[in-house]
RODO-2510 file (C-alpha; in nm, 4 decimals, decimal comma):
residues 324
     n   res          X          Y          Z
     1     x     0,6036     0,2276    -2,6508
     2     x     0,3107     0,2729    -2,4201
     3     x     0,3970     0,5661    -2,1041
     4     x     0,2312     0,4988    -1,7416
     5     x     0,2605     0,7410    -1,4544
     6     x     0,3366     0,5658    -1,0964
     7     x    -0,0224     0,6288    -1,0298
     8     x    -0,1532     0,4308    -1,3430
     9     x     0,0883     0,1513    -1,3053
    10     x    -0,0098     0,0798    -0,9682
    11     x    -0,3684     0,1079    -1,0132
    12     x    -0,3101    -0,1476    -1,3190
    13     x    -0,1155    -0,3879    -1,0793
    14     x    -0,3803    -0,3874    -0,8921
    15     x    -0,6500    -0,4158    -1,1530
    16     x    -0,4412    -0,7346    -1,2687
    17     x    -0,4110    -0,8814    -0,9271
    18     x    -0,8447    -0,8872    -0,8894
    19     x    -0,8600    -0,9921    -1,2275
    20     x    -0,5956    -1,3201    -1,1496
    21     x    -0,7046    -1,4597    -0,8290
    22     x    -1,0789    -1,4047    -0,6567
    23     x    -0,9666    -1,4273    -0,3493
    24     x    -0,7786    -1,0807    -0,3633
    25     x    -0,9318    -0,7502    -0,2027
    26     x    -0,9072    -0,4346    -0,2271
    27     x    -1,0401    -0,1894     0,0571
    28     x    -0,9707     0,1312     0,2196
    29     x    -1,0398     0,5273     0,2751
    30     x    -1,2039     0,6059    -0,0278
    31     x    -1,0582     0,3712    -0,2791
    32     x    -1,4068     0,3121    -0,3931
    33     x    -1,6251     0,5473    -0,5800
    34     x    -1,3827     0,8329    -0,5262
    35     x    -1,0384     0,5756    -0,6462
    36     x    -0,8672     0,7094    -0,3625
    37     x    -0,7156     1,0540    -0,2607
    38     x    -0,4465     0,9876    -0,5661
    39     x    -0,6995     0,8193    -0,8093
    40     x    -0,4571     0,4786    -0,7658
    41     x    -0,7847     0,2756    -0,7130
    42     x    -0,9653     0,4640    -0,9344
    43     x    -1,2355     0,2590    -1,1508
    44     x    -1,1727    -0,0913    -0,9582
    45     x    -1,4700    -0,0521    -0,7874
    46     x    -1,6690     0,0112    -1,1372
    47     x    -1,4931    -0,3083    -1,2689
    48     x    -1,4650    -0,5728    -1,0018
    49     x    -1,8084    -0,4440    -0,7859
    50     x    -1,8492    -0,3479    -0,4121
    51     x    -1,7575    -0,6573    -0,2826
    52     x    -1,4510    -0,6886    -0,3638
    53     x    -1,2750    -0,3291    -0,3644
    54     x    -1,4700    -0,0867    -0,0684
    55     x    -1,4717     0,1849     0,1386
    56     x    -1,3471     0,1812     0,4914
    57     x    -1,3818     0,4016     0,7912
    58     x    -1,1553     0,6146     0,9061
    59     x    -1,0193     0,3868     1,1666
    60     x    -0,7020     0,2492     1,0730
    61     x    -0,6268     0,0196     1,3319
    62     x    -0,9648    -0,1502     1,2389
    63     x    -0,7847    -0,1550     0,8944
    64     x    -0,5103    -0,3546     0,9618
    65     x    -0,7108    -0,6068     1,1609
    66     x    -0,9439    -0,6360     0,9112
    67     x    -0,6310    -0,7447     0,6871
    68     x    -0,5472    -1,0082     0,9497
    69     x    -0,8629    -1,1516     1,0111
    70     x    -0,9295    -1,1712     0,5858
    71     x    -0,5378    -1,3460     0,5809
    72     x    -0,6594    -1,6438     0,8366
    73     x    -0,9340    -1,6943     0,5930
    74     x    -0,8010    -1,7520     0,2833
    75     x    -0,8468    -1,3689     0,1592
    76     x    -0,5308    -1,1571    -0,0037
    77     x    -0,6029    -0,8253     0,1379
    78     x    -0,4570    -0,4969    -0,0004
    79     x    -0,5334    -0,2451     0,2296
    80     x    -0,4765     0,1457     0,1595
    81     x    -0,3875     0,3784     0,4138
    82     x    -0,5003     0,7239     0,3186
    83     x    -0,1398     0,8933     0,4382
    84     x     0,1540     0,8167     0,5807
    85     x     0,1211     1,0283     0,8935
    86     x    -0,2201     0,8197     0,9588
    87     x    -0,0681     0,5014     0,9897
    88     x     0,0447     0,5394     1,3506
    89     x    -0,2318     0,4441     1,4835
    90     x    -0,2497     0,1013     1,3284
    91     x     0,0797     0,0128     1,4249
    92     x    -0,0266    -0,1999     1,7388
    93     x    -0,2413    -0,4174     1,4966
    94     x     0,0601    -0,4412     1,2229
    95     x     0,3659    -0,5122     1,5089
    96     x     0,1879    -0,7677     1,7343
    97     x    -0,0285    -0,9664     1,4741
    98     x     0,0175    -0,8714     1,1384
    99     x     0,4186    -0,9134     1,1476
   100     x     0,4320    -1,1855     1,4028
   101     x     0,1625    -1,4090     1,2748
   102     x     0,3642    -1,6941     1,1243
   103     x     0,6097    -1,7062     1,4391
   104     x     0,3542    -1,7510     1,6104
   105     x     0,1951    -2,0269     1,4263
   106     x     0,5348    -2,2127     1,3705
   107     x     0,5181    -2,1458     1,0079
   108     x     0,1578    -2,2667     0,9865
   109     x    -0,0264    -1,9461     0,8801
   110     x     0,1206    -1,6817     0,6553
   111     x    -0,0017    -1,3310     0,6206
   112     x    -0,0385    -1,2787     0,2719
   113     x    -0,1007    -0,9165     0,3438
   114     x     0,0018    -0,5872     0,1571
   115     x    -0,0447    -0,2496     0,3266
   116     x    -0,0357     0,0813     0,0345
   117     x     0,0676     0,3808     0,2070
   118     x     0,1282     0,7043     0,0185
   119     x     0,4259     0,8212     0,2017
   120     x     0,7490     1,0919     0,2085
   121     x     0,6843     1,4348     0,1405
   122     x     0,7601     1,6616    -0,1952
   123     x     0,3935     1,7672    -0,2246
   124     x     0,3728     2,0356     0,0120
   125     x     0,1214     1,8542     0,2326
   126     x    -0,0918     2,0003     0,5137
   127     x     0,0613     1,8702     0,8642
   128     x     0,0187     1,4719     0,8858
   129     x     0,0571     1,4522     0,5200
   130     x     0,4298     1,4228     0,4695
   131     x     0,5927     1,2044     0,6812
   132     x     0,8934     0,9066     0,6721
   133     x     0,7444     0,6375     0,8316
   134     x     0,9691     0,3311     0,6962
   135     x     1,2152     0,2975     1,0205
   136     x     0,9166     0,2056     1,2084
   137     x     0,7999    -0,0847     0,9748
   138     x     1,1871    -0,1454     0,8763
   139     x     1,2491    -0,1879     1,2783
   140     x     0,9657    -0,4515     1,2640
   141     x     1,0910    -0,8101     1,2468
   142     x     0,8019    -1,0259     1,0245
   143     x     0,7323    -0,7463     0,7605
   144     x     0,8899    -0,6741     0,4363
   145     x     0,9162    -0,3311     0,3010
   146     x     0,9386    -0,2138    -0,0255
   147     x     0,9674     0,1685    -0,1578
   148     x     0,9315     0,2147    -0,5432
   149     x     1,0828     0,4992    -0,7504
   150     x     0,9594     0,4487    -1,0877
   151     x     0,6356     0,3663    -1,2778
   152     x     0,7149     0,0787    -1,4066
   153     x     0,9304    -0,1199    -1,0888
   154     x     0,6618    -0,0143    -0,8868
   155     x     0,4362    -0,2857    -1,1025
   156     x     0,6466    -0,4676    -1,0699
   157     x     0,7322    -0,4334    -0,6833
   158     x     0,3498    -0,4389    -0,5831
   159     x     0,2531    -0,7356    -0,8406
   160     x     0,5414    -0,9478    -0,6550
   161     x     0,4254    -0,7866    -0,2868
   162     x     0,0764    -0,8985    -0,3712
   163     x     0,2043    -1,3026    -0,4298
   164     x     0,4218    -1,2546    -0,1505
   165     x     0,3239    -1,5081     0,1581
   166     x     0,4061    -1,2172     0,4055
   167     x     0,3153    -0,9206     0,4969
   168     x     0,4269    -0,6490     0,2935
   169     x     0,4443    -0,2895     0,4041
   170     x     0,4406    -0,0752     0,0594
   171     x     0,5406     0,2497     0,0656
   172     x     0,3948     0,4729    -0,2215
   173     x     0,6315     0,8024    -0,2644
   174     x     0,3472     1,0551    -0,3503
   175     x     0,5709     1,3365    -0,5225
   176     x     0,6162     0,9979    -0,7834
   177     x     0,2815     0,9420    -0,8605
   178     x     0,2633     1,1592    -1,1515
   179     x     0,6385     1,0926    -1,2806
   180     x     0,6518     0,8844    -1,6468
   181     x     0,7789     0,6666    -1,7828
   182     x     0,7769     0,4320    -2,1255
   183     x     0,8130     0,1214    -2,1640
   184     x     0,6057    -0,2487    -2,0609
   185     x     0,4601    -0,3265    -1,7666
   186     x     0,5766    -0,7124    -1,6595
   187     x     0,5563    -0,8829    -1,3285
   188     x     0,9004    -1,0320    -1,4182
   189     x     1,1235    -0,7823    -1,3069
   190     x     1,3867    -0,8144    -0,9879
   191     x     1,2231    -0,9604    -0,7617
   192     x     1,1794    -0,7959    -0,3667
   193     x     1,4539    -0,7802    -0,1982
   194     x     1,7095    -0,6797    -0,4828
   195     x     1,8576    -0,3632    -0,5764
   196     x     1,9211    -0,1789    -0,9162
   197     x     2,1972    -0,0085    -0,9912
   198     x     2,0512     0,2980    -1,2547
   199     x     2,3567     0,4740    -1,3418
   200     x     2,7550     0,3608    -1,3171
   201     x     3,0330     0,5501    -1,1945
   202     x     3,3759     0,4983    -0,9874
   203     x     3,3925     0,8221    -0,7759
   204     x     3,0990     0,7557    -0,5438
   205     x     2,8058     0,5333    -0,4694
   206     x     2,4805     0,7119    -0,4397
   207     x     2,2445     0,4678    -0,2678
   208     x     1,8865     0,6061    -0,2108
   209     x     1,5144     0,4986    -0,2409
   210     x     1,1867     0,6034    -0,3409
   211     x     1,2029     0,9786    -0,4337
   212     x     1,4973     1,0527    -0,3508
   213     x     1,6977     0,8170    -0,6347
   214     x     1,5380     1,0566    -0,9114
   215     x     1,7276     1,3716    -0,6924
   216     x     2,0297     1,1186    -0,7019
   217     x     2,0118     1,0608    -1,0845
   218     x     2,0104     1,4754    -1,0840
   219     x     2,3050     1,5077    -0,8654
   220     x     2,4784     1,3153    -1,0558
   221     x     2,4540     1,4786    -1,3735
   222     x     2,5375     1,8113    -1,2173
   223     x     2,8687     1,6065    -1,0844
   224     x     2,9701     1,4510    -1,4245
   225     x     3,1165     1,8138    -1,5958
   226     x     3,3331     1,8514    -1,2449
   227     x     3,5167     1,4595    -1,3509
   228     x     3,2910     1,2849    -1,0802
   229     x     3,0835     1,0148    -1,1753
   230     x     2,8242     0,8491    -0,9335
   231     x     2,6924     0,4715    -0,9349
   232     x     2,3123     0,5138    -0,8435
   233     x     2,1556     0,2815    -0,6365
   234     x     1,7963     0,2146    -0,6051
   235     x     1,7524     0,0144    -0,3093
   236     x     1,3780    -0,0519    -0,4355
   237     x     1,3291    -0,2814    -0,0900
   238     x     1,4118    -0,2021     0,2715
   239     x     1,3747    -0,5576     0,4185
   240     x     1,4841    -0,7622     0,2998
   241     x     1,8317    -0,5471     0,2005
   242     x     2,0528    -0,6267    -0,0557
   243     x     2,3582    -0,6075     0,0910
   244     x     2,5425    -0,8006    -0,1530
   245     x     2,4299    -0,4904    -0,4015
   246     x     2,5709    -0,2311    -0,0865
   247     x     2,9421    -0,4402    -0,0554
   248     x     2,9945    -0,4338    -0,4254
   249     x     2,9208    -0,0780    -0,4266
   250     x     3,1871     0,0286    -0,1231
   251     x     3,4354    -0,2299    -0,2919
   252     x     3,4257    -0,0554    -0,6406
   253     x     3,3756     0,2937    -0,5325
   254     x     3,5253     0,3579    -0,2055
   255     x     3,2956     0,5928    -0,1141
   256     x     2,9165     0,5809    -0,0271
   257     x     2,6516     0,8510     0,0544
   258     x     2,3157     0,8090     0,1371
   259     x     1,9994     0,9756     0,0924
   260     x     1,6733     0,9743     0,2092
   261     x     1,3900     1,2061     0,3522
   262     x     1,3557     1,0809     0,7179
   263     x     1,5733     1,2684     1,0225
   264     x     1,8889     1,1365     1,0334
   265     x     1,9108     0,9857     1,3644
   266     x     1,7941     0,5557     1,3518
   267     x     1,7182     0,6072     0,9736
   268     x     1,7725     0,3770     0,7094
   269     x     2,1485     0,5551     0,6446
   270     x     2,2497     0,4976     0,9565
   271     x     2,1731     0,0967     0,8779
   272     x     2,3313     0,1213     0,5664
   273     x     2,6070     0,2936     0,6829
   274     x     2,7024     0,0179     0,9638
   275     x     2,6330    -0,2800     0,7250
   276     x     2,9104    -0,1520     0,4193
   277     x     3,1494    -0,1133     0,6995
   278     x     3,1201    -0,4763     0,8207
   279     x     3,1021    -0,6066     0,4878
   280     x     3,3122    -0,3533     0,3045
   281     x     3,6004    -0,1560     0,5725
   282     x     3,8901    -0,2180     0,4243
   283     x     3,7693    -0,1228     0,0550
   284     x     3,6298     0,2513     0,2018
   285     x     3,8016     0,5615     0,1510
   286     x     3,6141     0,8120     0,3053
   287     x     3,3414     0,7603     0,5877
   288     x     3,0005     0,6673     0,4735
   289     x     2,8070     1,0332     0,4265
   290     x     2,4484     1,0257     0,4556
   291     x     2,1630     1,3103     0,3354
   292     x     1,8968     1,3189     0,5287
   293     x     1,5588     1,5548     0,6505
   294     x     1,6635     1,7130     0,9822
   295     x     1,5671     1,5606     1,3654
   296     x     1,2760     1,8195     1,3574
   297     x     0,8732     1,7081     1,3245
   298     x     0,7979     1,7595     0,9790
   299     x     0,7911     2,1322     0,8443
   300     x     0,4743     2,3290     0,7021
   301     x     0,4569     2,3238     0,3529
   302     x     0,6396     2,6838     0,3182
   303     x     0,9554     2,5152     0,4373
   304     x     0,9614     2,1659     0,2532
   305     x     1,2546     2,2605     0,0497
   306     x     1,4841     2,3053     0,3721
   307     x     1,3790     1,9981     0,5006
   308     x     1,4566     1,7646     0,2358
   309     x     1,7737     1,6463     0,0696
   310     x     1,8433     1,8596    -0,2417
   311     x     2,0513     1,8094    -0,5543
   312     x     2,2529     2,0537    -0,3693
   313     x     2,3037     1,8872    -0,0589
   314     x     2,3803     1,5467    -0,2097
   315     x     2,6386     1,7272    -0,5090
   316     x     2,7861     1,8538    -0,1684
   317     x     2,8017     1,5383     0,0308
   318     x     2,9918     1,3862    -0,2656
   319     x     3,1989     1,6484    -0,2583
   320     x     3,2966     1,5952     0,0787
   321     x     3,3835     1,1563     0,0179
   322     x     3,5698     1,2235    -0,2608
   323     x     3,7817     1,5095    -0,1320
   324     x     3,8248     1,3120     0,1842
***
């Protein structure tokens, strides 16, 4: 059984996408000769010439327009932003055109569009390099946005983002890119907008994304000796939410905790959170727990490990539901 890392099985989604359909393009802060800061490009530009996979300037606001402008002319642009924490400044082009394109056309012109961001922290990243950008794209009606945690789903996730008629935002966790996995690459997989469930359990539901499911899979082993077994979620997509996969979780469990990397306050927990109690109040036991990074700007590299969620943390937070 052949083994990809995150980083391989992207860049081979994307090698399949050029090779499928001429129209697609690949472009971007040094995904050309150089393959990109994490190699995910790397040898595209070798294979499928300058034309079609390039170098961009450092100007991503001019990236994102650029993706527009390709979209209303028949192009499927994939666009790479170097970092997460350099994507603010293309959020005026991604809000008011990219995302609102095909309201404003009545349905007439779609935005086949997918933005690659290398995003969360775990790498111990110079200041601008770690950040949790999703509630901003999440908060953005027009976009879907998908976060994957494995090697293999993220094929899948970015060969389905990449067919997609709208835009996608697609949010690359970099402490994954070197993480393993065996097995077949396939396009066929859940599709966006559905969640896997990775490991059962009654005691708690453990919903999470990106990075932070792997921690989850961890706290939950630590759990199992203590006669507390976890249902892992990966949520895989943040719009559109499967909140069928959320109410069956609350329902059978009775308790939820959630984890990711952003601050607490307006994050994705806090969304999660108020959607299993509409859909789920009467089945909880214990108030939805979330495990978060703190409400401060993002921490120097020395003091990562405070910031985000640990198995620790999360082993504790169950703790807390099921003692409730």
């Amino acid at each position: 059984m052949p083994e990809f890392t995150m980083a391989a099985a992207l860049n081979a989604a994307l090698a399949d996408a050029l090779e499928e359909d001429p129209r697609t393009l690949v472009f971007g802060e040094d995904v050309g000769e150089l393959g990109g800061v994490f190699r995910v490009t790397d040898g595209l530009q070798r294979r499928f010439g300058r034309e079609r996979v390039f170098n961009t300037p450092i100007a991503e606001a001019g990236i994102a327009g650029l993706c527009v402008g390709l979209a209303l002319t028949g192009w499927r642009p994939i666009a790479e932003i170097q970092f997460d924490g350099f994507s603010y400044p293309a959020l005026d082009q991604v809000i008011s055109h990219l995302a609102k394109y095909r309201m404003r056309t009545r349905g007439r012109v779609s935005m086949p569009v997918v933005i690659r961001i290398p995003s969360f922290g775990g790498i111990r990243g110079k200041e601008h390099h770690g950040e949790s950008p999703e509630t901003y794209f999440v908060h953005t009606a027009g976009l879907k946005v998908v976060v994957p945690s494995s090697p293999l789903d993220a094929y899948t996730l970015l060969r389905k983002a990449i067919t997609d008629p709208d835009p996608v935002v697609f949010l690359e966790p970099k402490s994954r890119y070197w993480a393993k996995e065996e097995g077949e690459l396939t396009s066929d997989g859940l599709p966006i907008g559905r969640a896997r469930v990775l490991r059962n359990g009654d005691a708690c539901a453990l919903v999470a994304y990106g990075a932070m499911v792997a921690r989850c899979l961890e706290a939950a082993e630590k759990l199992a000796p203590e006669g507390v077994e976890c249902r892992v979620i990966d949520l895989r997509s943040l719009v559109p939410l499967d909140v069928e996969a959320l109410a069956d979780a609350a329902r059978e469990t009775g308790r939820v905790a959630v984890v990711h990397e952003a601050p607490q306050t307006l994050g994705m927990a806090a969304e999660i959170a108020a959607r299993v109690m509409e859909v789920a109040f009467d089945h909880l036991e214990a108030p939805v727990a979330r495990v978060t990074g703190l409400d401060v700007p993002y921490p120097p590299a020395s003091l990562e490990h405070r910031f985000l969620p640990s198995v620790e943390r999360i082993a504790a937070a169950v703790r807390r539901v099921v003692d409730y």
